[in-house]
Backbone bond lengths (Angstrom), bond angles and torsions (degrees), N, CA, C in turn:
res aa  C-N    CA-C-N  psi(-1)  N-CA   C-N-CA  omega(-1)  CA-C   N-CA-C  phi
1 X - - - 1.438 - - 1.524 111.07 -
2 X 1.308 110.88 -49.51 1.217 107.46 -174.88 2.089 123.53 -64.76
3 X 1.607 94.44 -42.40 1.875 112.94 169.48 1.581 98.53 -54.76
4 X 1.647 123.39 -35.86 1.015 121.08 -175.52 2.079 112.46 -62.67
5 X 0.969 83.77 -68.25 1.775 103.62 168.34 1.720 116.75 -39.44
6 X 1.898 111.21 -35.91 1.442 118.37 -173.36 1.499 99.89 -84.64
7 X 1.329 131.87 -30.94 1.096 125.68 -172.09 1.689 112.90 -85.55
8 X 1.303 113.49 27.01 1.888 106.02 -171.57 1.492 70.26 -103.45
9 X 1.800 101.86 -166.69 1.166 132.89 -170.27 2.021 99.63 -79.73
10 X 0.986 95.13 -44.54 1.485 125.55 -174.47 1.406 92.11 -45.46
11 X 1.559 108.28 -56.38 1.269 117.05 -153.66 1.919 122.00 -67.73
12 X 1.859 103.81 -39.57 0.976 131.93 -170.10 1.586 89.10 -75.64
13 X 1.592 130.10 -54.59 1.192 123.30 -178.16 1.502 102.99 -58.93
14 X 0.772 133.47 -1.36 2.306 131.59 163.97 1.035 89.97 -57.40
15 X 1.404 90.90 -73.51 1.677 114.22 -144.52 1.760 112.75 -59.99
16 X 1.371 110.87 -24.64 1.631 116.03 176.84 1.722 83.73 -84.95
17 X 0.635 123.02 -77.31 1.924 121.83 179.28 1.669 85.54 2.57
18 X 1.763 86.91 -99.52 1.765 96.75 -173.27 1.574 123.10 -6.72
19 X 1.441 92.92 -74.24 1.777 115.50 172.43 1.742 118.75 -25.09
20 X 1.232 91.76 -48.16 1.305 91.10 -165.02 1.771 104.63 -98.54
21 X 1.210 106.20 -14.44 1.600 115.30 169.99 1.877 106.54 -67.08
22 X 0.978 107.36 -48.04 0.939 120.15 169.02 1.576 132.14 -47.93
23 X 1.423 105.74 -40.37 1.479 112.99 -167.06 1.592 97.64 -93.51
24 X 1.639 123.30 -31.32 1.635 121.91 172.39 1.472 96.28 -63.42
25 X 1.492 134.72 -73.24 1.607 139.94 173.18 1.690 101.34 -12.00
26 X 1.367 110.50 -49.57 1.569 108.60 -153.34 1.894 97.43 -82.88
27 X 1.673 110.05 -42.91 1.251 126.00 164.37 1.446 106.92 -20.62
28 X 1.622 110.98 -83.17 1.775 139.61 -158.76 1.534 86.23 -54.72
29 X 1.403 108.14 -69.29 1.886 105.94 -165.89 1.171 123.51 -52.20
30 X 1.198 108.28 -42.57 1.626 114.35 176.06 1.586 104.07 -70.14
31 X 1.390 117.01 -58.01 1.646 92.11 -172.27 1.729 108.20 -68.16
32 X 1.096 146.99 -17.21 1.141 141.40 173.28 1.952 105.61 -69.72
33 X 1.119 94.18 -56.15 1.714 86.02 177.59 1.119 98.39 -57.28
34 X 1.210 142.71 -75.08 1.918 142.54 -132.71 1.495 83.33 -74.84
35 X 0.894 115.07 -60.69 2.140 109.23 178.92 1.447 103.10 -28.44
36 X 1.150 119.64 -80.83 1.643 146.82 -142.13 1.449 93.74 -64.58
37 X 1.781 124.55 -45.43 1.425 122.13 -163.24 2.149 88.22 -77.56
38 X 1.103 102.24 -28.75 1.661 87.77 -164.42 1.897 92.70 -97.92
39 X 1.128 123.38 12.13 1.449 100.74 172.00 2.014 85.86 -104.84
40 X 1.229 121.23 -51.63 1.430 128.55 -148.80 1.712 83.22 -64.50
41 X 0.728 129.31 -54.26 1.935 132.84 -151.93 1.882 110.23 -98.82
42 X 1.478 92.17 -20.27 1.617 92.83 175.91 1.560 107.66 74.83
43 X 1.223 127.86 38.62 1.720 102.13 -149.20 2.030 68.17 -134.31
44 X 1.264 98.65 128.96 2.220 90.70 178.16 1.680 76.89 -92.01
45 X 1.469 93.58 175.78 1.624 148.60 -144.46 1.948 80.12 -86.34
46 X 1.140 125.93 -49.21 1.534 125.49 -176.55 1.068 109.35 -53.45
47 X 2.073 127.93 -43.43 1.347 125.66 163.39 1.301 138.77 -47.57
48 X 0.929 101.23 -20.70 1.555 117.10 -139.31 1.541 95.30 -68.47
49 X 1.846 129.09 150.45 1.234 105.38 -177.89 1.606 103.61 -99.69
50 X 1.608 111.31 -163.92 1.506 90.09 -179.56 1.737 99.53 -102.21
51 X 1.369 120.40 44.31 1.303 108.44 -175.65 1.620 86.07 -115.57
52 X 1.800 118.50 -17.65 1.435 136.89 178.38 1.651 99.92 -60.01
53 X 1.377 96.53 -64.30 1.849 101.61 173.81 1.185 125.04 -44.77
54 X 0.888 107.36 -67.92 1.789 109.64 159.99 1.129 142.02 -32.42
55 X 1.357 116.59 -48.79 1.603 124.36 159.07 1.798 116.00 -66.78
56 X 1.158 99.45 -40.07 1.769 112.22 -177.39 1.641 89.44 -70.33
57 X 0.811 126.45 -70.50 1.650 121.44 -177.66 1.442 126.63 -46.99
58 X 1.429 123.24 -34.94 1.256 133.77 171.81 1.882 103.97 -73.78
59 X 1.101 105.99 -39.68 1.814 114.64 -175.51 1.194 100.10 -75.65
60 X 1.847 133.78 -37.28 1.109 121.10 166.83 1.645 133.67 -64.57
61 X 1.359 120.25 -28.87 1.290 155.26 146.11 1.643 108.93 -24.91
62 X 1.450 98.64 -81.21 1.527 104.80 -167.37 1.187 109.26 -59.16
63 X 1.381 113.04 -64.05 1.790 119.68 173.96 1.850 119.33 -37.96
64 X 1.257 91.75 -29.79 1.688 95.98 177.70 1.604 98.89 -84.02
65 X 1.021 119.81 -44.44 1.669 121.26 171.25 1.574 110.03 -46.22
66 X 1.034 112.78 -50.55 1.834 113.81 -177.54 1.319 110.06 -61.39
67 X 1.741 113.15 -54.56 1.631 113.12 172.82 1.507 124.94 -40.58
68 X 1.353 100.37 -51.99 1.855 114.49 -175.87 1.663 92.98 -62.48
69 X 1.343 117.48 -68.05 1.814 115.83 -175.02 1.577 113.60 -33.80
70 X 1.675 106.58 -46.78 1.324 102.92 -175.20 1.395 103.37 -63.89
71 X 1.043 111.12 -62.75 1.647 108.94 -161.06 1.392 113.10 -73.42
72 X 1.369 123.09 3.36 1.894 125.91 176.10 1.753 85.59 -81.64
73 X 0.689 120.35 -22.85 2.140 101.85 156.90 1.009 125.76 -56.54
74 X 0.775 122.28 -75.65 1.701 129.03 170.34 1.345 111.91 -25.29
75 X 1.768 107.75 -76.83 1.306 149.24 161.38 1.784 93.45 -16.71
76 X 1.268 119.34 -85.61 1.095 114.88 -160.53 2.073 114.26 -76.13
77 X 1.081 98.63 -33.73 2.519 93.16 146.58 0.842 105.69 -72.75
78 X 1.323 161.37 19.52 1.437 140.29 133.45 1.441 107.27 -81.44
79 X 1.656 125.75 -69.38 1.049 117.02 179.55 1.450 135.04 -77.88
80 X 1.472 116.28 -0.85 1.938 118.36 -160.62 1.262 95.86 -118.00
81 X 1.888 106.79 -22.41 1.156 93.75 -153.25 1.648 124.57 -88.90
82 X 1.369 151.43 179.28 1.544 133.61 -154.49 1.658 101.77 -81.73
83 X 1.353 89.32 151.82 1.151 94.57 -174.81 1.695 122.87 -91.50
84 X 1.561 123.48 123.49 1.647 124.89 -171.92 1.514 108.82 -53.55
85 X 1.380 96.30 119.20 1.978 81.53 165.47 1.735 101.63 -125.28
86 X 1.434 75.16 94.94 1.801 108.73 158.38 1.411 114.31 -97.21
């Protein structure tokens, strides 16, 4: 039911929704983290080790994962959801 529902027009417009919810989420977090670790710690982006990348990348990741989840509610009653015939 649901693959049924992802594959309309309706459906693909979610899923670019998501996409692009996703990629501002990943935008905001990442420049707020990568800012915050090099203003709070003083340490620039050239230091950084790659065990630094890794954690900053996984924290940027998840947090962008929660944003898109929250808002694929909304996201998906606007677009999946039935349509009023008023």
């Amino acid at each position: 039911m649901v693959r049924e529902k992802l594959n309309t027009p309706e459906g693909r417009k979610f899923l670019l929704a998501l996409f692009v919810v996703f990629l501002i989420a990943a935008a905001g977090v990442g420049r707020a983290t990568i800012v915050g670790v090099i203003e709070q710690y003083n340490i620039p982006l050239s230091q950084w080790t790659s065990s630094m990348f890794v954690l900053q990348s996984a924290m940027i990741f998840v947090y962008s994962l929660v944003f898109t989840v929250l808002l694929a509610i909304p996201l998906g009653i606007y677009f999946l959801g039935g349509k009023d015939k008023q």
